[in-house]
Backbone bond lengths (Angstrom), bond angles and torsions (degrees), N, CA, C in turn:
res aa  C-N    CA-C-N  psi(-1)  N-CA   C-N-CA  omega(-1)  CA-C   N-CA-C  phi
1 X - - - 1.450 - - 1.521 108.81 -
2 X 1.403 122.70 140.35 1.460 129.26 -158.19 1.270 102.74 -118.53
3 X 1.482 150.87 163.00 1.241 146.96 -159.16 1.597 84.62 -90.37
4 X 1.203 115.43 -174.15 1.736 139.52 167.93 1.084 88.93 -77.11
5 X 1.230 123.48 -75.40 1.804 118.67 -163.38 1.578 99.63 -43.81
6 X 0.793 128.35 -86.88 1.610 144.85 -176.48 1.491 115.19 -10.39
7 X 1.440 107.22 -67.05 1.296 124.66 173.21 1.809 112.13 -57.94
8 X 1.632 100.23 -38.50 1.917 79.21 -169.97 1.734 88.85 -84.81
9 X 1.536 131.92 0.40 1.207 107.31 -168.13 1.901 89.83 -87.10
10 X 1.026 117.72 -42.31 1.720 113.97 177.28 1.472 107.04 -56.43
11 X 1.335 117.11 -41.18 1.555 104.39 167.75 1.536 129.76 -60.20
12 X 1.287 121.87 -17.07 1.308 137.76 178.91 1.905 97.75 -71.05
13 X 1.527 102.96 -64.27 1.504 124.09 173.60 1.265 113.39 -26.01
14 X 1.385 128.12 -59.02 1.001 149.72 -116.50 1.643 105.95 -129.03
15 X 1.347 108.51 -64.72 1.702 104.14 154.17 1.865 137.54 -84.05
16 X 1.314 103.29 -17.14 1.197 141.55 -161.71 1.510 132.74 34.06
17 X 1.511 85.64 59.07 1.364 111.70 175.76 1.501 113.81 -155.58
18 X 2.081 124.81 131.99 0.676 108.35 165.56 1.754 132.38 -18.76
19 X 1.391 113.81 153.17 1.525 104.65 163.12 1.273 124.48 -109.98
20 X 1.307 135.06 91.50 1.417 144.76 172.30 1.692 117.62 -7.07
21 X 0.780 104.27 127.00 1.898 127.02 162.72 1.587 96.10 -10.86
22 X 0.943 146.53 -59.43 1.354 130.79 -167.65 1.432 124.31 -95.62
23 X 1.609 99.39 -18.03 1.766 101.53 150.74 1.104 116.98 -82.32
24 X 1.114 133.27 -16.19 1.755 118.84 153.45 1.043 95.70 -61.72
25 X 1.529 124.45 -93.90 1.675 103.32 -154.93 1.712 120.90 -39.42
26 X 0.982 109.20 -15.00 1.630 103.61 175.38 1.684 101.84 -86.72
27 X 0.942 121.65 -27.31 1.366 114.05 154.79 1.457 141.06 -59.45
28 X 1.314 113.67 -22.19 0.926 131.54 -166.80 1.654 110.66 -102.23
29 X 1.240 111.09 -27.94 1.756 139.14 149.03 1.712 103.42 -31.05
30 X 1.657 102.92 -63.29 1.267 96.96 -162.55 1.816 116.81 -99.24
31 X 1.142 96.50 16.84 1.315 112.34 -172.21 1.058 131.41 79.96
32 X 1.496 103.06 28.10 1.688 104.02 176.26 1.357 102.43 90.88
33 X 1.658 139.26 -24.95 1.168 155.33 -154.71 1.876 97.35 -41.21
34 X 1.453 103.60 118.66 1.737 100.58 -173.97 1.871 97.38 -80.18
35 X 1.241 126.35 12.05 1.403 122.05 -178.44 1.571 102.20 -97.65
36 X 1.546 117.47 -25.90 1.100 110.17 -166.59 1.520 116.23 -91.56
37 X 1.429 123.31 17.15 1.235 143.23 -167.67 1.385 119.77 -54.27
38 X 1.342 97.35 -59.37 1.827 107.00 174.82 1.363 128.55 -124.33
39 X 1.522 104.29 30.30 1.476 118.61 121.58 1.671 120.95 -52.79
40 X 1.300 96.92 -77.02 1.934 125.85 175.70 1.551 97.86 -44.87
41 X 1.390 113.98 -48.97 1.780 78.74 165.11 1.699 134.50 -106.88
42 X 1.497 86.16 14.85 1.749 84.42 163.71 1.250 111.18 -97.23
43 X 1.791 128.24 18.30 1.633 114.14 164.76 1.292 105.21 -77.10
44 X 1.200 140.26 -30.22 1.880 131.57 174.90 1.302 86.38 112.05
45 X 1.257 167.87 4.34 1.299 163.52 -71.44 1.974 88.79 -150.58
46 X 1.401 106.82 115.40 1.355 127.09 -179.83 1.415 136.83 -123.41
């Protein structure tokens, strides 16, 4: 499990774009899990 900070900063990395209000909470679902990253942003989630 990865801090909040951590995770949205690899999510930034990684998609390269902040991640919106409901991919956090979907982040936060999986515990922050840094594997579950781009899953959570390939739901389209707005």
């Amino acid at each position: 499990m990865a801090t909040k900070e951590k995770w949205i900063d690899l999510f930034e990395k990684a998609v390269g774009r902040p991640p919106r209000v409901l991919e956090i909470e979907e982040g936060q679902k999986s515990d922050f899990d840094l594997k579950a990253i781009k899953g959570i942003s390939a739901m389209g989630l707005d």
